[in-house]
C-alpha positions in Angstrom: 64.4 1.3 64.0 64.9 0.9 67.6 63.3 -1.5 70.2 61.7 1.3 72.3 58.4 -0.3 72.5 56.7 2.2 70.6 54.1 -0.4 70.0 55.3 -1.1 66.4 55.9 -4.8 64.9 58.7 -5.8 63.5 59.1 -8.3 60.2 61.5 -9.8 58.1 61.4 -9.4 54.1 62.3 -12.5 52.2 62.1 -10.1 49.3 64.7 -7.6 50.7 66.4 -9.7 53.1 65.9 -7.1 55.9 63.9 -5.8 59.5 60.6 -3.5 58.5 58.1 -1.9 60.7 54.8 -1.3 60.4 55.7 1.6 58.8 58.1 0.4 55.7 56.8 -3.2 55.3 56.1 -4.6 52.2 53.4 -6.5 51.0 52.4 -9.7 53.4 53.5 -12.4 50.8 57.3 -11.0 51.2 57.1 -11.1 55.0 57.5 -13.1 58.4 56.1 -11.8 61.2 54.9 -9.9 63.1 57.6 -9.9 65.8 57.6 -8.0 68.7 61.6 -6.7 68.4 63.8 -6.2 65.6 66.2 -8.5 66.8 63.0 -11.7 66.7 62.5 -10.4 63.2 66.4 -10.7 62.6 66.3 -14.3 63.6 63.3 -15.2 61.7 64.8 -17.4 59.1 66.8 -19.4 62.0 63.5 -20.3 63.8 62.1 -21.3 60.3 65.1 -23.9 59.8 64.5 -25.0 63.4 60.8 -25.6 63.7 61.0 -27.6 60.0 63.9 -29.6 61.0 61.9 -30.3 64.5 58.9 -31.3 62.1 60.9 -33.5 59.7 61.9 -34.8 62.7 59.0 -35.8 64.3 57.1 -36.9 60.9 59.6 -39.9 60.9 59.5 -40.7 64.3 55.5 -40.9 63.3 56.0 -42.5 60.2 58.7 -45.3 62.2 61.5 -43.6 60.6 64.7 -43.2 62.2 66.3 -40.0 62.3 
């Protein structure tokens, strides 16, 4: 797997805890993505922590909690 811009997407398997392509990817319910590099797909689980900490976040701000 390589980031040549072949064209290909790139995912990450909560199943296999790895980087597929298009080409080896399981089924949709196992995967994040599509990504555009290997490296995006690598990172995946980060930005999931991220973006639902910036949610929970702004949900109590909302809600007149303080976080």
């Amino acid at each position: 797997m390589s980031d040549s811009g072949s064209g290909d997407h790139y995912y990450w398997c909560i199943r296999h805890h790895r980087v597929e392509t298009d080409a080896d990817v399981c089924a949709a319910r196992y995967v994040l993505g599509p990504y555009a590099s290997a490296a995006d797909a690598g990172n995946a689980l980060q930005r999931v922590r991220e973006r639902n900490e910036a949610w929970e976040a702004e949900d109590a701000r909302w809600a007149g909690e303080d976080r």
